[in-house]
C-alpha positions as CSV (number, residue, x, y, z in Angstrom):
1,X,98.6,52.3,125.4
2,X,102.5,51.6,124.9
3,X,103.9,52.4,121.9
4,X,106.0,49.6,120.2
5,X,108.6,49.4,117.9
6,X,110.0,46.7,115.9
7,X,113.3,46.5,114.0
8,X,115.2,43.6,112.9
9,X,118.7,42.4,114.4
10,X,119.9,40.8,111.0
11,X,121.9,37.5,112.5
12,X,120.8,38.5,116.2
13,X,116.7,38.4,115.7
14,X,114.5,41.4,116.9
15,X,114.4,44.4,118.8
16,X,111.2,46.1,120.4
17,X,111.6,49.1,121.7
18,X,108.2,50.4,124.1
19,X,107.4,53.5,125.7
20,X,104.5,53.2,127.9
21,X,101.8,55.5,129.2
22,X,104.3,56.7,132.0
23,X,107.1,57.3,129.6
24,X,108.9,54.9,130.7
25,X,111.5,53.2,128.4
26,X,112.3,49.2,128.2
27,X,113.9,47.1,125.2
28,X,113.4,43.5,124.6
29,X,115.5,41.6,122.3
30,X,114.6,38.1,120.7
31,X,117.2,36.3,119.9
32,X,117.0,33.6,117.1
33,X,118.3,30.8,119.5
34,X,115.1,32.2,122.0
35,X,117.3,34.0,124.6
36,X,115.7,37.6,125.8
37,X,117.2,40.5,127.2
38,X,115.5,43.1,128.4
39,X,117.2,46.4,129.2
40,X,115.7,49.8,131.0
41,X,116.4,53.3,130.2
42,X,117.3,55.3,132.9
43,X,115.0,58.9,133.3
44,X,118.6,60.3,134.4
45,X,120.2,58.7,131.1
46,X,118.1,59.0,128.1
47,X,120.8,57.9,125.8
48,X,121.6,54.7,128.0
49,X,120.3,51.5,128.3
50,X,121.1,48.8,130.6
51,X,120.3,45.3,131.5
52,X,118.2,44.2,133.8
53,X,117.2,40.7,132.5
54,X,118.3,37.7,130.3
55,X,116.1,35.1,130.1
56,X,115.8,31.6,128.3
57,X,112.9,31.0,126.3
58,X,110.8,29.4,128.7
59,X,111.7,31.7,131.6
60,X,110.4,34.4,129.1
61,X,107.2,32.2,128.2
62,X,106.3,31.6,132.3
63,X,107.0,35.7,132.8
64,X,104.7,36.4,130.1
65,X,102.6,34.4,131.4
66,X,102.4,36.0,134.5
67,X,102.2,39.2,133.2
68,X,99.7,38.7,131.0
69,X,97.3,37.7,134.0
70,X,97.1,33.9,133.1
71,X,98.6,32.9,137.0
72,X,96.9,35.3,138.6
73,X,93.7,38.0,137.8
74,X,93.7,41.0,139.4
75,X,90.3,41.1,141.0
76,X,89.3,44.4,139.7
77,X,89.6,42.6,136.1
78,X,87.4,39.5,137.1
79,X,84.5,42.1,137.5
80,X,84.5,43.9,134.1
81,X,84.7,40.3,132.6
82,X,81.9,39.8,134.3
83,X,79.9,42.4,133.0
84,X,80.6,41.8,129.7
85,X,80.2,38.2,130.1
86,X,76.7,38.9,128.1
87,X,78.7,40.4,124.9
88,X,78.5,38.8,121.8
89,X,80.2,40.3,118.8
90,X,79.3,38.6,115.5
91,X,79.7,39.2,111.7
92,X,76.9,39.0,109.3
93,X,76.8,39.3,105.9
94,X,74.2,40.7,103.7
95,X,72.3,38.6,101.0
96,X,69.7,39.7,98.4
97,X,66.2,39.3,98.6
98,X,66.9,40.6,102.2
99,X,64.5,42.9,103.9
100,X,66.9,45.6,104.9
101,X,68.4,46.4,101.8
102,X,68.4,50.0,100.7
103,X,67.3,51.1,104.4
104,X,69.1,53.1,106.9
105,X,69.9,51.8,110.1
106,X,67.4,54.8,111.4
107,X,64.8,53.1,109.1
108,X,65.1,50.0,110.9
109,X,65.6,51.3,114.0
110,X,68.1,48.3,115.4
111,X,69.2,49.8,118.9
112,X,65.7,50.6,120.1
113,X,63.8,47.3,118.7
114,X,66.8,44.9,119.2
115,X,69.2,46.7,121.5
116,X,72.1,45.8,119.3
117,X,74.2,48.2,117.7
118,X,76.5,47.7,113.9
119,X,79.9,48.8,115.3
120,X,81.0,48.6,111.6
121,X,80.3,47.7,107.9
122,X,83.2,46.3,105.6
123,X,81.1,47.5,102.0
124,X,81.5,45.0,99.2
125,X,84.3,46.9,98.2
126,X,86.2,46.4,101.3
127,X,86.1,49.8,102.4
128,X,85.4,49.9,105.9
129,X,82.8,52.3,107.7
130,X,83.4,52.3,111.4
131,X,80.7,53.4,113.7
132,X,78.2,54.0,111.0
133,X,75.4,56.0,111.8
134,X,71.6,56.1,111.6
135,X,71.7,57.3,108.1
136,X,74.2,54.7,107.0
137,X,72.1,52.3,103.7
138,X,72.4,49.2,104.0
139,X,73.4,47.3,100.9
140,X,73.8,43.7,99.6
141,X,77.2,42.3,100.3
142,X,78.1,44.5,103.1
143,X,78.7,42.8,106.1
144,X,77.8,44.2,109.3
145,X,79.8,43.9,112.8
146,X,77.1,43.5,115.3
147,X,77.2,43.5,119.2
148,X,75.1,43.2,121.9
149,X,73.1,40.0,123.9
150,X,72.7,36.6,121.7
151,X,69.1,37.4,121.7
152,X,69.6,40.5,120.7
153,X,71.7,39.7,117.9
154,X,69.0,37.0,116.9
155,X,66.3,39.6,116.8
156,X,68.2,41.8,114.5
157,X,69.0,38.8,111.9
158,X,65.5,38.3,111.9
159,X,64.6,42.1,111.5
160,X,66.9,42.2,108.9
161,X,65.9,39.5,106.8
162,X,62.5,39.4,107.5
163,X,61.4,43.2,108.7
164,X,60.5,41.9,111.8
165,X,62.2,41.2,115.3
């Protein structure tokens, strides 16, 4: 993933400076009036930048667009949509009188009887646990980032207010 910069051009707008996954060095400046430059850092000139671009603000928005795969999808990319055209990711929160509350995730056992899994719980605190594990307690007021089919995720509402899928 590239890494990104930002600094502000006070009067001019803002810089971002990139390095992506190839090392490979660009700057784009956006200017308050919506004219873009881009420049590229030569590998023989690491101190040097020059300009390779400067585009108006739509030029810049029909590029992006392009680039961002909204003209054309690479077919490669159609096919992992594809196979996670069946993922749902939902957030649901926690209420007393539940069925779940005070047991584990293991307790309930939600990937083998609902083939969901909780990719996260933000506690009523606001601390986040990422990833939590078959141990993890559930509590009132946590909510729970779930993912998996729509039917899935129906069973484990169910098994979590009710006990049952």
């Amino acid at each position: 993933m590239a890494n990104i910069r930002e600094t502000d051009l006070p009067g001019i707008g803002r810089k971002f400076s990139v390095e992506t996954d190839e090392s490979e060095k660009i700057s784009i400046i956006v200017h308050e009036d919506g004219k873009r430059e881009i420049f590229h850092n030569p590998p023989d000139s690491p101190e040097d930048y020059e300009l390779v671009v400067t585009l108006g603000d739509v030029e810049a928005r029909q590029i992006a667009s392009i680039i961002g795969g909204m003209s054309y999808r690479p077919s490669g990319l159609e096919q992992a949509e594809l196979s996670l055209s069946q993922l749902s990711i939902e957030w649901y929160k926690l209420k007393r009188n539940m069925d779940c509350l005070g047991k584990t995730i293991g307790d309930l056992a939600v990937r083998e009887s609902t083939g969901t899994v909780i990719i996260a719980s933000i506690e009523s605190s606001r601390k986040q646990k990422i990833s939590p594990g078959p141990e993890y307690v559930l509590q009132e007021g946590y909510t729970l980032v779930v993912a998996g089919e729509r039917s899935g995720i129906q069973i484990l509402k169910q098994l979590l207010e009710r006990g049952s899928g």
